[in-house]
Structures are given as C-alpha cells and as structure tokens.
C-alpha positions as CSV (number, residue, x, y, z in Angstrom):
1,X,-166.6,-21.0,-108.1
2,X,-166.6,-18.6,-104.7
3,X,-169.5,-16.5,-104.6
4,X,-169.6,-15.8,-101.2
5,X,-166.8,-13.5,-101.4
6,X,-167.2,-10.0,-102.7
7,X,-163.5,-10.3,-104.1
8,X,-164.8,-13.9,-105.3
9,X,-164.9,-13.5,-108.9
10,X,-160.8,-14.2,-109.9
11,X,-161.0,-18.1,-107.8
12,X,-162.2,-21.4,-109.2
13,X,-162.6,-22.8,-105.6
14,X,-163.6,-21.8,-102.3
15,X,-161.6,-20.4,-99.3
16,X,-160.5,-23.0,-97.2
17,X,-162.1,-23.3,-93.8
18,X,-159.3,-23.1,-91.8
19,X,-157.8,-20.3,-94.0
20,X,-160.9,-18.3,-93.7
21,X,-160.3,-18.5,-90.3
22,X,-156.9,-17.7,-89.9
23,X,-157.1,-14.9,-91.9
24,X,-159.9,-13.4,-90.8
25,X,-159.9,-10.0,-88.6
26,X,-163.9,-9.7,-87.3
27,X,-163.5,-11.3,-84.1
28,X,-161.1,-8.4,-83.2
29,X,-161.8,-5.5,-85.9
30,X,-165.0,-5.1,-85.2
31,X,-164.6,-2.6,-82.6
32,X,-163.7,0.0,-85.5
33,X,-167.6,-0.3,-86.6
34,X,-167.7,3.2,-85.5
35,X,-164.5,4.8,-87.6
36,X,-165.7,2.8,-90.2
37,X,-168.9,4.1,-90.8
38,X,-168.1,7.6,-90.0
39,X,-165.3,7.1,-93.0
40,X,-168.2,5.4,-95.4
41,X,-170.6,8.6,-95.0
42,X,-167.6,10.7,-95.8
43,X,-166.7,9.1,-98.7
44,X,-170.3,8.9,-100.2
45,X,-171.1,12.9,-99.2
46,X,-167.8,13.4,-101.1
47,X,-168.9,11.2,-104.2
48,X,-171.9,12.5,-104.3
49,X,-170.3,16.1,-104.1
50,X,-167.9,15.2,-107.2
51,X,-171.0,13.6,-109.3
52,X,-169.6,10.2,-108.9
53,X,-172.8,9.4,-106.7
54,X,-176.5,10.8,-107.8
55,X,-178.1,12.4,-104.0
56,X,-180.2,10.3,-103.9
57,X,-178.0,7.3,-104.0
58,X,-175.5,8.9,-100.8
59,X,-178.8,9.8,-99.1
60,X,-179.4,6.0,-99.5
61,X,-176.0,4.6,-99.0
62,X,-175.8,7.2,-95.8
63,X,-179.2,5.9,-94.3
64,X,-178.1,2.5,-94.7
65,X,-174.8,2.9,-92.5
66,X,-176.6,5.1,-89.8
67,X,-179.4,1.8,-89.6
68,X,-176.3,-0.8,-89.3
69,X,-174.6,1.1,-86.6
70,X,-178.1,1.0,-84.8
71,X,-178.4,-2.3,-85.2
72,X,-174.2,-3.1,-83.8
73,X,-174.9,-0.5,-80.9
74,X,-178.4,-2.7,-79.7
75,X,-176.5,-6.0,-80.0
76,X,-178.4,-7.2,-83.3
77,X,-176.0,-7.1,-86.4
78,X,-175.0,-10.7,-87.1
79,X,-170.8,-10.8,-87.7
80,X,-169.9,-13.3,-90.1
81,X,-166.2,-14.6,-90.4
82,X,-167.0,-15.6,-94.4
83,X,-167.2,-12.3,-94.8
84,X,-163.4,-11.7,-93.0
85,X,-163.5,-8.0,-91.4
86,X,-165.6,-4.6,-90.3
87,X,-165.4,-3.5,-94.0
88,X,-167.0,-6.1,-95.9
89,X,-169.8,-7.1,-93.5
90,X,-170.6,-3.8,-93.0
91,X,-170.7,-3.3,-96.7
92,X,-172.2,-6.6,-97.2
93,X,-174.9,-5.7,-95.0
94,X,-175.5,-2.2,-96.2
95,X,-176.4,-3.9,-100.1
96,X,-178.2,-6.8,-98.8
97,X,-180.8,-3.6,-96.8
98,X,-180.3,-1.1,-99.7
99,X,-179.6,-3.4,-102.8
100,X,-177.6,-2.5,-105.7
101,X,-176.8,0.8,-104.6
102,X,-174.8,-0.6,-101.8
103,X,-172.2,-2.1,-104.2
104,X,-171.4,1.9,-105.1
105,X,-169.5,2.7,-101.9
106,X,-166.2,1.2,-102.7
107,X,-165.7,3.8,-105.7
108,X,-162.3,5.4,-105.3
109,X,-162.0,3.2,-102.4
110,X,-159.7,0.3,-101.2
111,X,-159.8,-1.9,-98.0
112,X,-156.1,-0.7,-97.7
113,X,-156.9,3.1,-97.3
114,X,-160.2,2.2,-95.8
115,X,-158.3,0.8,-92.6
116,X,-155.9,3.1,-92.6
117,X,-158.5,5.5,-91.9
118,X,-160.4,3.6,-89.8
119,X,-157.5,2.9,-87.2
120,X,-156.1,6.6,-87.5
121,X,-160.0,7.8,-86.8
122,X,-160.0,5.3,-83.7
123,X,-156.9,5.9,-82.3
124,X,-157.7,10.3,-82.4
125,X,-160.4,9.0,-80.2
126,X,-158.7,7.3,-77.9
127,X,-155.9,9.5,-77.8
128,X,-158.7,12.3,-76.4
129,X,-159.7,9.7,-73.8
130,X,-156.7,9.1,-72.6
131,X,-156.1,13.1,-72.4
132,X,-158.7,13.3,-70.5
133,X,-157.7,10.1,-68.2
134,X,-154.5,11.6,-67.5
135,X,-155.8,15.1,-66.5
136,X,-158.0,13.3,-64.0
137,X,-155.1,11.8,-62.7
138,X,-153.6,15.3,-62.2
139,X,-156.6,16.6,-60.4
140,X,-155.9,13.9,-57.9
141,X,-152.4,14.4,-57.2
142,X,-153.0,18.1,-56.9
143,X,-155.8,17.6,-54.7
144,X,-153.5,15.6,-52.0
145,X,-150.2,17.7,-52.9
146,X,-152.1,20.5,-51.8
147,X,-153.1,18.9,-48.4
148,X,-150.0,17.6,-47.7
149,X,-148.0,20.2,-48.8
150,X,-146.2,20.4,-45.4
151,X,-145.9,17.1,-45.2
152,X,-142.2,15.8,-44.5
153,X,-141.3,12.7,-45.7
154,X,-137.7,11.3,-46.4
155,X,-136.6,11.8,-50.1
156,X,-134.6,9.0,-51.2
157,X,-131.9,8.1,-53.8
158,X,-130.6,4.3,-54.4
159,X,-134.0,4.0,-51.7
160,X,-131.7,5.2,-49.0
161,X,-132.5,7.9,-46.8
162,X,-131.3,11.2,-48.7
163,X,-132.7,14.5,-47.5
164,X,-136.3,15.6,-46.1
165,X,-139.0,16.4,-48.5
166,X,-142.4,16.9,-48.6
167,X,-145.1,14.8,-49.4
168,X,-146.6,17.1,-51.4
169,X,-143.7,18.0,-53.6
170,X,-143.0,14.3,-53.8
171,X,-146.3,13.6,-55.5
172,X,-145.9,16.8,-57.9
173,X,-142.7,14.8,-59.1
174,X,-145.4,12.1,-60.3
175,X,-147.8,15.2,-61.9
176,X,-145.1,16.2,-63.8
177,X,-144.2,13.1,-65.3
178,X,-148.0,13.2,-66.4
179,X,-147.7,16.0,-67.9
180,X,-144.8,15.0,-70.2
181,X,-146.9,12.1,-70.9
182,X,-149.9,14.3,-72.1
183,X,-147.5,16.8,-74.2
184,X,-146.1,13.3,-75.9
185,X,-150.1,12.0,-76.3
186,X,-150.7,16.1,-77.8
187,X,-147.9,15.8,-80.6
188,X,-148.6,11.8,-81.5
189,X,-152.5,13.3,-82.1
190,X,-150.9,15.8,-85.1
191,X,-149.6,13.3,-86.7
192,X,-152.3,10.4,-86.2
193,X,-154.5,13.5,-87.7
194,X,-153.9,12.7,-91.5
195,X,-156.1,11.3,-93.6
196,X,-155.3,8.4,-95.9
197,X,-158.9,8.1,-97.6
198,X,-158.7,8.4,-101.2
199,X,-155.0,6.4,-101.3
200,X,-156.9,3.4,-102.7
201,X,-155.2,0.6,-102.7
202,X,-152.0,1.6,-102.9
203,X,-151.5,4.5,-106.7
204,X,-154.4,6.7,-105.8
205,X,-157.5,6.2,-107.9
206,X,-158.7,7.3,-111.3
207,X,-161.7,9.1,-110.4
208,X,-161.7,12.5,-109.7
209,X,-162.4,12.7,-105.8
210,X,-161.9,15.3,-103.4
211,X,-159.3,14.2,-100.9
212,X,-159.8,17.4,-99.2
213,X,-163.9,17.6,-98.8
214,X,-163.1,13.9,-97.3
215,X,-160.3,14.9,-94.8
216,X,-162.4,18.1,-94.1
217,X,-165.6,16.0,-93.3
218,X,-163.8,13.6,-90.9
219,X,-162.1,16.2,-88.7
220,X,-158.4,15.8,-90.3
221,X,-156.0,18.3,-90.2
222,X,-155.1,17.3,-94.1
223,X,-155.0,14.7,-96.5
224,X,-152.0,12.3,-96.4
225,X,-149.3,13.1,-99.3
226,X,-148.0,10.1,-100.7
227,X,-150.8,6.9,-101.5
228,X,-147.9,4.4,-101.2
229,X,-147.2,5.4,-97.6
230,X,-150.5,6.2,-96.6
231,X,-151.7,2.6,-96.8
232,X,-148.4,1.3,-95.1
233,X,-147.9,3.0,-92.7
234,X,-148.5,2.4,-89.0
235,X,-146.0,5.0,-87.3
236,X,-148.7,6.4,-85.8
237,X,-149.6,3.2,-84.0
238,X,-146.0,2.6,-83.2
239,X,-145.4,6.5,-81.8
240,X,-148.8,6.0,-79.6
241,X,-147.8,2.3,-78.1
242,X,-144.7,4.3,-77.7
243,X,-146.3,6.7,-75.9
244,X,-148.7,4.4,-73.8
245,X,-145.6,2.5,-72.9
246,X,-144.0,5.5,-70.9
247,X,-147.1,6.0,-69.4
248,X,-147.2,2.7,-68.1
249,X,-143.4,2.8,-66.8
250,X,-144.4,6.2,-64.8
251,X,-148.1,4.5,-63.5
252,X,-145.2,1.2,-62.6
253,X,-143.1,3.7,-60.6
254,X,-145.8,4.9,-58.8
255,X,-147.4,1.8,-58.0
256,X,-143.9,0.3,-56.8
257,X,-143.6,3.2,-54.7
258,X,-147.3,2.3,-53.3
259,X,-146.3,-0.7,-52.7
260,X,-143.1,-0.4,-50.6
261,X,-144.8,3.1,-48.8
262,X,-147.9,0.3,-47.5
263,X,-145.5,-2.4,-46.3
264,X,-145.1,-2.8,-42.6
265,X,-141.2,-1.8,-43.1
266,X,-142.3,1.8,-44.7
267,X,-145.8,1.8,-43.6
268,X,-145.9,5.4,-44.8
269,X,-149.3,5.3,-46.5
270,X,-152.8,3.1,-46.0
271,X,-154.5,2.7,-49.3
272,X,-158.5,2.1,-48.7
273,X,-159.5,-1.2,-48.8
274,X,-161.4,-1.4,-52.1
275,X,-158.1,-1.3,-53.3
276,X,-156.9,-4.2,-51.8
277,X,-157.1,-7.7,-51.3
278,X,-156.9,-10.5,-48.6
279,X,-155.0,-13.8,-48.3
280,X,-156.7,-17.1,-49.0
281,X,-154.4,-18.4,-45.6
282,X,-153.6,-15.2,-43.8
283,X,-155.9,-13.2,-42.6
284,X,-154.0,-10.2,-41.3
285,X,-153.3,-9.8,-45.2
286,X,-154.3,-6.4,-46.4
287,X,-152.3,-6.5,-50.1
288,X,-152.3,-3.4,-53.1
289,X,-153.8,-5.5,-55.6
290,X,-154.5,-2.2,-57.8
291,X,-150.9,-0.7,-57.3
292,X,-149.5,-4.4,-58.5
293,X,-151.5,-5.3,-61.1
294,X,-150.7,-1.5,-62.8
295,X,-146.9,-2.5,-62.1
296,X,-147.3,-5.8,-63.8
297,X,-149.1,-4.5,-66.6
298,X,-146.4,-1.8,-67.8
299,X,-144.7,-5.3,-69.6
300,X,-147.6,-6.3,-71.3
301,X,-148.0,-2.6,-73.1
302,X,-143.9,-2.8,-73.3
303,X,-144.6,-5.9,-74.9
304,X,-146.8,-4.7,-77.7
305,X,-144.9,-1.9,-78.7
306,X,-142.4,-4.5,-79.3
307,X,-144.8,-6.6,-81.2
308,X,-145.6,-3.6,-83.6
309,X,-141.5,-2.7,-84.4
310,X,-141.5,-5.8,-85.1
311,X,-144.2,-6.5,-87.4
312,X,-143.0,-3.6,-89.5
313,X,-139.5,-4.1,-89.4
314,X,-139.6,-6.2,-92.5
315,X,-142.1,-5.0,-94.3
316,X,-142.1,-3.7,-98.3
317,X,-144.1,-1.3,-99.7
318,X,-147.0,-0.9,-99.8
319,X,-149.5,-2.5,-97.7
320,X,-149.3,-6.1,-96.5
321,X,-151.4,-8.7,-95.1
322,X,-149.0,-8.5,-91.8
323,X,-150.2,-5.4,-90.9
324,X,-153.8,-7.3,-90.0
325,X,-152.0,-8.3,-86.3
326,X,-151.4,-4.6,-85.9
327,X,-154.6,-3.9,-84.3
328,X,-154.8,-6.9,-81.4
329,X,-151.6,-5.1,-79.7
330,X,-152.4,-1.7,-80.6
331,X,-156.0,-2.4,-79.1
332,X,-154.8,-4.1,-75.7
333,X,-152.5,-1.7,-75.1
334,X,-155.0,0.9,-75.2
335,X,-157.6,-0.8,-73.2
336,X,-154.6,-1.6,-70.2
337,X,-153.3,2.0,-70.2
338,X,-157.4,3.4,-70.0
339,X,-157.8,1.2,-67.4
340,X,-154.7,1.8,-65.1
341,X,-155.9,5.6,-65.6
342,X,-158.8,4.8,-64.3
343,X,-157.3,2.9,-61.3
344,X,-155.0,5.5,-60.5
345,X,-157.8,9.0,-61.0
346,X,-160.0,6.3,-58.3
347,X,-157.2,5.6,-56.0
348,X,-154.6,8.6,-55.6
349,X,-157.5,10.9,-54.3
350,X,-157.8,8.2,-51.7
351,X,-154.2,8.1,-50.5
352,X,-153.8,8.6,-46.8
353,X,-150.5,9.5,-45.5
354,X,-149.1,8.7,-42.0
355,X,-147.5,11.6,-41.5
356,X,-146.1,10.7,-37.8
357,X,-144.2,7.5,-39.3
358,X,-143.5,9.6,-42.7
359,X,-141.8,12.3,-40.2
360,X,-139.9,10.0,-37.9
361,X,-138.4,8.2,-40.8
362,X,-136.8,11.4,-41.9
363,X,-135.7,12.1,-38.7
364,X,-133.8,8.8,-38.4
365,X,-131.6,8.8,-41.7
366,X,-129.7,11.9,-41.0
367,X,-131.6,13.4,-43.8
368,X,-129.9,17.1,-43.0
369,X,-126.4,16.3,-43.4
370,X,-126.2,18.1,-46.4
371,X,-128.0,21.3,-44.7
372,X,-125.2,21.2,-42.6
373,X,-122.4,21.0,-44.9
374,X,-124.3,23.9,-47.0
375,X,-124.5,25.7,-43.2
376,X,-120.2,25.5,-43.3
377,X,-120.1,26.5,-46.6
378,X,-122.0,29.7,-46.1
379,X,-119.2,30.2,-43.3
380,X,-116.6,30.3,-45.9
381,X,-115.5,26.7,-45.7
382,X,-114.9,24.6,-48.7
383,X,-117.7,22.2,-49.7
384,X,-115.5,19.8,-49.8
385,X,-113.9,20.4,-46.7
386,X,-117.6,20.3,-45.5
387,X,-118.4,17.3,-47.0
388,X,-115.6,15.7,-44.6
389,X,-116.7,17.4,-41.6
390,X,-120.2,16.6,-42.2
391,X,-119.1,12.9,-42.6
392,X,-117.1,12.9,-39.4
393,X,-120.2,14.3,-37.8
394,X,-122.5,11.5,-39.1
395,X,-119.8,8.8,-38.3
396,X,-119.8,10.2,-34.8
397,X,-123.8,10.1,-34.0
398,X,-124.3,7.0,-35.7
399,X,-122.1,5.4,-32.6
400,X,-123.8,7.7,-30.3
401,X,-126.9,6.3,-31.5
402,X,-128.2,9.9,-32.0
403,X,-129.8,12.3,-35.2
404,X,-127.6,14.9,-35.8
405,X,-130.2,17.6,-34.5
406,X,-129.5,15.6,-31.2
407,X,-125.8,15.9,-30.8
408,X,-125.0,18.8,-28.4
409,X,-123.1,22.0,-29.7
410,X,-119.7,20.7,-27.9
411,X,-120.2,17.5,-29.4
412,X,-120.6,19.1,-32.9
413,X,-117.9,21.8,-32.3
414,X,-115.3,19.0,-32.2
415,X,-115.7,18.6,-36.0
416,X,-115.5,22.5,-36.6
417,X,-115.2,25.4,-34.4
418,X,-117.3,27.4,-37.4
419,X,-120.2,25.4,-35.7
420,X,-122.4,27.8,-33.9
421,X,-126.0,28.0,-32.3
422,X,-127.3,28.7,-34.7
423,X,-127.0,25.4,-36.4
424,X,-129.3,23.7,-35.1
425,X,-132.3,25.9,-36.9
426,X,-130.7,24.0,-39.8
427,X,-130.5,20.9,-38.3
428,X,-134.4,20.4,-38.1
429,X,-136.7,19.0,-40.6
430,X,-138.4,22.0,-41.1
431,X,-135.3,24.1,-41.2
432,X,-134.4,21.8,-44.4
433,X,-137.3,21.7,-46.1
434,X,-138.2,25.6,-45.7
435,X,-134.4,26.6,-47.0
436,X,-135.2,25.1,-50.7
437,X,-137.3,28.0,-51.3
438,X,-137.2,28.0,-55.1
439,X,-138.5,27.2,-58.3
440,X,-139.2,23.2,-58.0
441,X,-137.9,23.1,-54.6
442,X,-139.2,21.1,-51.8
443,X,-140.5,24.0,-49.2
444,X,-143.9,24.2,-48.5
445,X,-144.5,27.7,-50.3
446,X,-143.0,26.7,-53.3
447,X,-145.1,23.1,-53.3
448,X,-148.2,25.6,-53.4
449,X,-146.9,28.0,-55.9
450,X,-146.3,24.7,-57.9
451,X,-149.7,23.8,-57.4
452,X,-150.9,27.1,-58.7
453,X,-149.0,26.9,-61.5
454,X,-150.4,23.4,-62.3
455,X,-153.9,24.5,-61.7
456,X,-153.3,27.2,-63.9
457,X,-152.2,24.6,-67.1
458,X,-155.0,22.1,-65.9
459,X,-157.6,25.3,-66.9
C-alpha cells in the first residue's frame, strides 16, 4: 500500500516511477516557495481567527513556514519529487519539524485553490517588477530624447525616406508605446488581484472560514466569486503572456530598428561595445548581439502565449491536471521579458547618435517635398494640384542629381509661378521640422514639451 504519499491512503500499489516523474511539478514549481508560504500563514491566522485552529497551533504552524523558507532562501531544504510539487513538500516538511500539528493546514484547503493563489500571488509580483522595468526604460529614452531633441533624422514609411524628424521625437514614438504597455500591465494587475483561497477544491468548503480576513491578509482587492472558476481559471495568466507578448513585439521593433540604424548602410547610431559581439573569422565585426537576441526572443514569448490558449482551449470545468504545464511558459516568458527590460533600461541610455550622417540622410531623400506642396497650398492651390507639382519638381532634381533645397528659384518656378523666395525657408530641414509645431509633432519645442509631459506621468 503507498504510504509515501499524503493522498496515499485510497491506492493498493505504489506510484509508478516514471509516472511520479512525469507528473511531477517541483523541478519547475518550486520557485512559488515564496506565494506559497505567504498563502499558508494566511490561511492558518484566518483558521485560527474562525476557531478552526487553537493560537497556539497557527503560532506553531506559522513558525514552521517562516523556518522552511529560511532553510529554501540558504540553499538547504531538500526537494523531493516523491513528494510531486511546492505544496506538499512544503507541507511535508512543516509536520515532519512541527509534528502532528502540521497535518492541520490543509483545513478548508485544496491543492487546486492553493495554486491558484500561489500563481496569482506570484504573478502581482512580477507584474510590479516589470512596472518598474518598463519605467526604467522610459527614464532612458527621455534622458536621450531630451539631448537629441534637435536632432534631424529622416522619418521613414515602407523604410523609405519620408519626411525629416527628430531624433528625439523618434524615440518618444518608442516611450509611448511603453507606456501603453504599462497601462495594459496596470489593468491585467486588477484582475490578477483576486483571491481564490477558500475555493477548495472545486464547491467551496464546509467550514466556516473567512474568505475575506484571507484575501485581506494577502493584499487582494477581494475574494474570487465563484469556487468552480476560481480553481480553473488561468485568464489572468493568459491576459499577462498577452501582455508580455506586446511588449516583446515593441522591444523587437526597437531592436530591428538598432540593428539596421548600426549597419554600415544606415550607420546612424554606434551602440557601446558591451553590447556587442565579434566574429570568430572577421575581425572588423562589431555585431548588436543585445538588440538581436531581444528581436529573437519576441517568438519565444509569442510562443507561450500560444501554448497557454492552447492548453485551455479544451478544458472542462473545474480544475484539471493540464493546467500543471501552465506555469513552465507563464514562467519563461516572464523571465525573457524581465530580462530584455533589463537589456534595453542598460543600453538605450547608451545610444550614441551620428547626427552628421543622421542629417545628411535626410537631406538626400527629398524628405521636404511635402513641405513644399503644403507651401502651394497655403498659396491657394489645390493639394492635389500640389501634389503634381511637387512630383514634377522631384522628377526634375532627381535627373539634376540635386535636393530640392538645391534647385535654383527659376528652376523651381518652371513647375509653378506661385513659387517664391521665400520657399526655400521651407525647403530646409530645419524649416520642416520647426513647422510641425503641435501636439505630438516633430519640432524641437514640442519634443521638449513632450518630454515634460512624460516627466510629469513618470512622477
């Protein structure tokens, strides 16, 4: 008969080996020691509070827990797959120090509501990290908008040359898709912060707990409402893959961006070289490891959003053993996305622009052909009459081999006689950038405001 499990007592024979194996979660699970413990005080203080539990018996079961996770944080607790996951060696553990008393803890209590508070406990955590991660982020890019907030670079659309920007207002673009990124990681956090304790296994429980002491005692907004869902469900986990997985395709864009701006055919930044690498055969290699490796790693997070749809896609209610390979994917994906953060809050700060090349690859795309179209509207001309002028114009100085600005006034009055001197104030770089003087436009004035305004919701 199995005796070496503490659900042993319905089976006539023992786990098999490679069963116990399979099935077991404490090679990964582990890592919620923390959550775990954290629930397991709150649920004895709240036994002990309803009379289930005499004081002395939570002040036991409580020191217990508190001597464990010593014993996990110095590296000493022994992890045993017999004993499957974090729950029951942790529990296992806290009888074998504390003796009969330790068999208590489980009152009210299942495995199934247990880890459903354990991940949501884990996951507010690392939500806050990653909060944090992106704000430091945002410091960063401020930090260099600011700098280079007179910057001109070409703006680009299908990566052709468009129409001048700054390089400052180019890396706001990237701060605000941070900040979307935060308000999604704000809103996923209300509804991670629920707490399923008290749900049992899968009806509620017979004993008359106090669902809200334990929610209260844990930090939870509230108790979850219905015991069926709150063992079952893993929304939250799916919402914050979610969420991690946009983050990932905005840290991707950047880093592709990095990428092409420190090639020799852009050559628009230089990235220091702690984050790069050399070539085993080529040694006038200098390649953006970092910026790569972030752009690679956007599919693996992609990935395990998928793998969590998936998992629940088929599932019936209430809780099943599938929802055991929820935490491998939900904990990768957490541990990539910190540490892309971490890469980028390092890195951006340390993003040097070559503002010569930056300028001169504006100046050759004929980046203020639409200034001069606006220039013949505000004479009174159609814009799309201006829009043919305008491409006449550029047809013209591409065979002359010449920018626009260069073209003399005859040579421009050919096109239009609405053409005056006073074109060519529009026909400069910083003619075009200063002219988009407005809320999220590209002039140097309004890239500080911006900045201001930024500082301002960074507090």
């Amino acid at each position: 008969m199995s005796q070496d499990k503490l659900w042993g007592g319905r089976f006539s024979e023992p786990t098999d080996a490679f069963v116990e194996r399979f099935t077991a979660s404490v090679s990964f699970d582990q890592r919620l020691y923390a959550a775990d413990i954290r629930g397991s005080i709150a649920h004895a203080t709240m036994l002990a509070k309803v009379g289930i539990l005499d004081a002395r018996e939570s002040e036991q079961i409580i020191a217990g827990l508190l001597s464990i996770k010593n014993d996990i944080e110095a590296g000493k607790f022994q992890w045993s797959v017999k004993l499957e996951d974090v729950h029951m060696n942790i529990e296992s553990a806290l009888t074998e120090r504390i003796g009969p008393t330790g068999k208590k803890l489980h009152t009210g209590r299942s495995r199934n509501d247990q880890v459903a508070t354990d991940i949501r406990l884990y996951v507010r955590d690392e939500i806050d990290e990653l909060l944090a991660l992106i704000r430091a982020v945002q410091q960063g890019i401020l930090g260099v908008a600011e700098h280079e907030a007179g910057t001109i670079m070409p703006g680009f659309t299908h990566l052709q040359t468009a129409q001048p920007v700054t390089f400052g207002h180019h890396l706001l673009a990237w701060f605000e898709m941070l900040e979307r990124d935060h308000g999604r990681l704000l809103d996923c956090r209300k509804r991670v912060n629920q707490c399923p304790l008290g749900a049992a296994a899968l009806a509620g429980t017979t004993y008359p707990i106090d669902r809200e002491l334990t929610a209260s005692l844990l930090g939870f907004d509230r108790p979850t409402e219905n015991s069926l869902d709150s063992v079952s469900d893993r929304d939250f986990a799916i919402e914050l893959c979610a969420a991690a997985s946009v983050i990932m395709v905005h840290l991707s864009r950047f880093s592709e961006e990095l990428v092409l701006w420190t090639s020799s055919q852009f050559d628009f930044v230089d990235l220091p070289d702690r984050f790069c690498t050399g070539s085993s055969i080529m040694p006038q290699k200098k390649n953006p490891d970092v910026p790569e490796l972030v752009r690679g790693k956007s599919g693996r997070v992609s990935g395990h959003l998928v793998s969590l749809l998936m998992l629940m896609k088929g599932q019936p209610l209430a809780y099943n053993k599938d929802n055991q390979e929820d935490k491998e994917p939900l904990f990768d994906a957490l541990d990539t996305v910190k540490d892309c953060l971490k890469a980028y809050a390092d890195m951006v700060p340390a993003i040097k622009p070559k503002k010569s090349i930056m300028r001169e690859a504006a100046a050759r795309g004929y980046a203020t052909a639409t200034d001069l179209a606006d220039y013949l509207v505000k004479k009174g001309m159609p814009f799309r009459d201006a829009h043919e002028v305008v491409g006449k114009s550029v047809a013209f100085a591409i065979r002359q081999g010449r920018d626009l600005s260069e073209l003399t006034l005859p040579e421009l009055q050919q096109f239009s006689p609405d053409i005056e001197r006073d074109v060519f104030a529009v026909l400069s770089l910083e003619g075009s950038v200063n002219a988009r003087a407005h809320i999220g436009g590209t002039a140097p004035a309004q890239v500080k405001a911006a900045i201001s305004r930024a500082r301002a919701k960074l507090g």
